[in-house]
C-alpha positions as CSV (number, residue, x, y, z in Angstrom):
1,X,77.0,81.8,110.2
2,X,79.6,84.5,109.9
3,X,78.1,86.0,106.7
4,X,74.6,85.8,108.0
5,X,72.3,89.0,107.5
6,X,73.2,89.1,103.4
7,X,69.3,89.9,102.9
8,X,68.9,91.8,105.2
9,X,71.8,94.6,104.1
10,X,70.2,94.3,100.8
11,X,67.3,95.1,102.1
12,X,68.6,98.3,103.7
13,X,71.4,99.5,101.9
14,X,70.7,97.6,98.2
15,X,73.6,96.2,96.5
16,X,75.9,98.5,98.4
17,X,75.1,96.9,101.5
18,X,75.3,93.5,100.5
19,X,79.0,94.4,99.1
20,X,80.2,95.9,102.0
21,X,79.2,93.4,104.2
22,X,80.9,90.6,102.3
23,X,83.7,92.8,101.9
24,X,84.0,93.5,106.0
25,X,83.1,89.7,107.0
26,X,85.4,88.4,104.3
27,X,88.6,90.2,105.4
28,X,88.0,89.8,109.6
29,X,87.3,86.3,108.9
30,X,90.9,85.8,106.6
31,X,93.3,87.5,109.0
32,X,91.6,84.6,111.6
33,X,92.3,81.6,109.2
34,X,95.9,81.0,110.3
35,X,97.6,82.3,107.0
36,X,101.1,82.4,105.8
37,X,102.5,85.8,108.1
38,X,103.3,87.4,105.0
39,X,99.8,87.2,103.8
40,X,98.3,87.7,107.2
41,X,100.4,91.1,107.0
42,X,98.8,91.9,104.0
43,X,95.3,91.5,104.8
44,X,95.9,93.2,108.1
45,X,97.1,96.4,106.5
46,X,94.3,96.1,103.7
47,X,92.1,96.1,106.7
48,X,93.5,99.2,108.3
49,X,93.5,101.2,104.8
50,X,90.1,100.6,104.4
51,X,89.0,102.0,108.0
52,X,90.7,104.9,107.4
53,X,89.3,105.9,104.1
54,X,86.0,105.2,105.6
55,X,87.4,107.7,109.0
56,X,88.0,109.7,106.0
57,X,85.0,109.7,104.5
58,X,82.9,110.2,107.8
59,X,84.7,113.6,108.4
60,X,84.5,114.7,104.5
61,X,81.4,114.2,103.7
62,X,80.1,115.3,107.7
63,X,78.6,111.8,108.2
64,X,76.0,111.7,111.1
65,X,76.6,107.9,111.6
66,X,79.8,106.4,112.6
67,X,80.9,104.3,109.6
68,X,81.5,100.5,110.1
69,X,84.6,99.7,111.2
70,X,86.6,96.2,110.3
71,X,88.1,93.8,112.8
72,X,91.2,92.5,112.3
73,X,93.7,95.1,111.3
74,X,96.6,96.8,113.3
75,X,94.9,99.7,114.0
76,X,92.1,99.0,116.7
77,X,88.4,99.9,116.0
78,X,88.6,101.7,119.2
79,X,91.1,103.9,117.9
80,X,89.0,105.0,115.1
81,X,85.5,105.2,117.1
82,X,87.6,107.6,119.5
83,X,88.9,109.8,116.8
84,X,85.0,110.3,116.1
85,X,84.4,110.7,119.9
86,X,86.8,113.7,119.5
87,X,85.8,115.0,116.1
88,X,89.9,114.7,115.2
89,X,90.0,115.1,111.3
90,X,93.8,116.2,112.0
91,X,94.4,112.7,112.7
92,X,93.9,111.5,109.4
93,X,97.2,112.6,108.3
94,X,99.0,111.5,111.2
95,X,96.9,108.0,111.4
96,X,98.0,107.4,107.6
97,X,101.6,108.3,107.9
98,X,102.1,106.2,111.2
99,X,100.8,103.6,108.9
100,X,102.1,104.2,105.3
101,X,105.2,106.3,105.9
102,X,103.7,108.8,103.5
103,X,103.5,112.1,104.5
104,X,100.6,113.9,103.2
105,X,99.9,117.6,103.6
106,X,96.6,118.5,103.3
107,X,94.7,115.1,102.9
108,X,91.8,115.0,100.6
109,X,90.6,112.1,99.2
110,X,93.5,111.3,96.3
111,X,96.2,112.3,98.4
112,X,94.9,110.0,101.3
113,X,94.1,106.6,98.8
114,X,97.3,107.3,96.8
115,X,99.6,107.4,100.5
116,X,97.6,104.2,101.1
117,X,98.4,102.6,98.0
118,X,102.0,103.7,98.0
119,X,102.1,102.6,102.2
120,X,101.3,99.0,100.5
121,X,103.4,99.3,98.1
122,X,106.1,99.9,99.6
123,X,105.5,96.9,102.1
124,X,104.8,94.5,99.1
125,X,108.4,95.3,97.8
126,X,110.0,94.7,101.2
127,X,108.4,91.6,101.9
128,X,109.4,90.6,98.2
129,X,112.8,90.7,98.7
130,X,113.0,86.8,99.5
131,X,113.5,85.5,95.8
132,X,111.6,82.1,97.4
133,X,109.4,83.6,99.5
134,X,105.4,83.9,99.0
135,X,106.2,88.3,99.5
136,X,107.6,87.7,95.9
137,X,104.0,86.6,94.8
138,X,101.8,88.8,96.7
139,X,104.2,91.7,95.4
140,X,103.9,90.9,91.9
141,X,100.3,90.5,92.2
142,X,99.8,94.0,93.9
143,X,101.7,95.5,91.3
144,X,99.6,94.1,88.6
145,X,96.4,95.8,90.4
146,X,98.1,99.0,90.4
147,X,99.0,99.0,86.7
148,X,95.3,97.7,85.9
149,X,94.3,100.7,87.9
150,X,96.5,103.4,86.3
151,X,95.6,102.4,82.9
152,X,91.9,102.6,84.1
153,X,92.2,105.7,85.3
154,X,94.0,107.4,82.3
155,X,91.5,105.5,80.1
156,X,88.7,107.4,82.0
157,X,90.4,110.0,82.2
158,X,91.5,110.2,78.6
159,X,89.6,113.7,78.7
160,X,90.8,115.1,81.8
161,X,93.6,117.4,82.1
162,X,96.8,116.0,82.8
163,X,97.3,117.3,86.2
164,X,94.0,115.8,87.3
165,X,94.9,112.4,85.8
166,X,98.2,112.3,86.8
167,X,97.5,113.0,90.8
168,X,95.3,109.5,91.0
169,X,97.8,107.8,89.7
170,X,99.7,105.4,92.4
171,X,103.2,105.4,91.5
């Protein structure tokens, strides 16, 4: 029943729609399943990432609609839904250093995914410092996103200057 509705996000948003609501149900129903903590920390901070870019999109691209927001993570949809109540863009920066430990200047949308990316990151590492431990997995696996997303981006960007290419790169 949880998933429920597929059709009818096709119907109003397309493909789009159907993604994101897999995407939302998927990860609210995970951090509920009673996982390994290290994994349930991971999904959790997943979770929050994603609500900020999409707090970040709302105020960039002057949304009219508030964005859906996931359950599940650390950071409460309220918190979010009364950033918009305030019209508090400033908060972005704040909201993803509080949760990344990034400090980012001026956030537009590649300095704002790659503090996100580098937030996980740098949790990943931490939690893989257990040589037995199921961190040393998930951190091995992360890092194999980020490289198949770095050489994606300087295969697109192949064209690009280098400064362009090099500042969506997550190091």
């Amino acid at each position: 029943m949880k998933f429920s509705g597929l059709s009818r996000a096709f119907d109003v948003s397309g493909l789009t729609g159907v993604e994101q609501q897999l995407m939302t149900t998927y990860l609210s129903v995970t951090v509920q399943a009673g996982l390994h903590p290290v994994m349930e920390r991971f999904f959790r901070r997943l979770i929050d990432s994603r609500n900020i870019m999409n707090l970040y999109k709302y105020f960039r691209l002057e949304l009219t609609a508030a964005p859906p927001f996931i359950e599940g993570g650390d950071v409460p949809k309220e918190r979010f839904k009364e950033l918009i109540g305030r019209q508090d863009a400033a908060a972005i920066a704040s909201l993803v250093r509080e949760r990344t430990g990034v400090k980012i200047e001026n956030p537009d949308p590649t300095q704002v995914e790659s503090a996100l990316y580098k937030g996980m990151t740098r949790h990943l590492r931490k939690e893989g410092r257990d040589p037995l431990g199921t961190g040393l997995i998930l951190d091995y696996l992360w890092r194999c996103s980020i490289e198949a997303r770095n050489l994606s981006v300087l295969l697109s960007g192949r064209d690009l200057e280098r400064e362009v290419v090099s500042a969506e790169l997550v190091q």
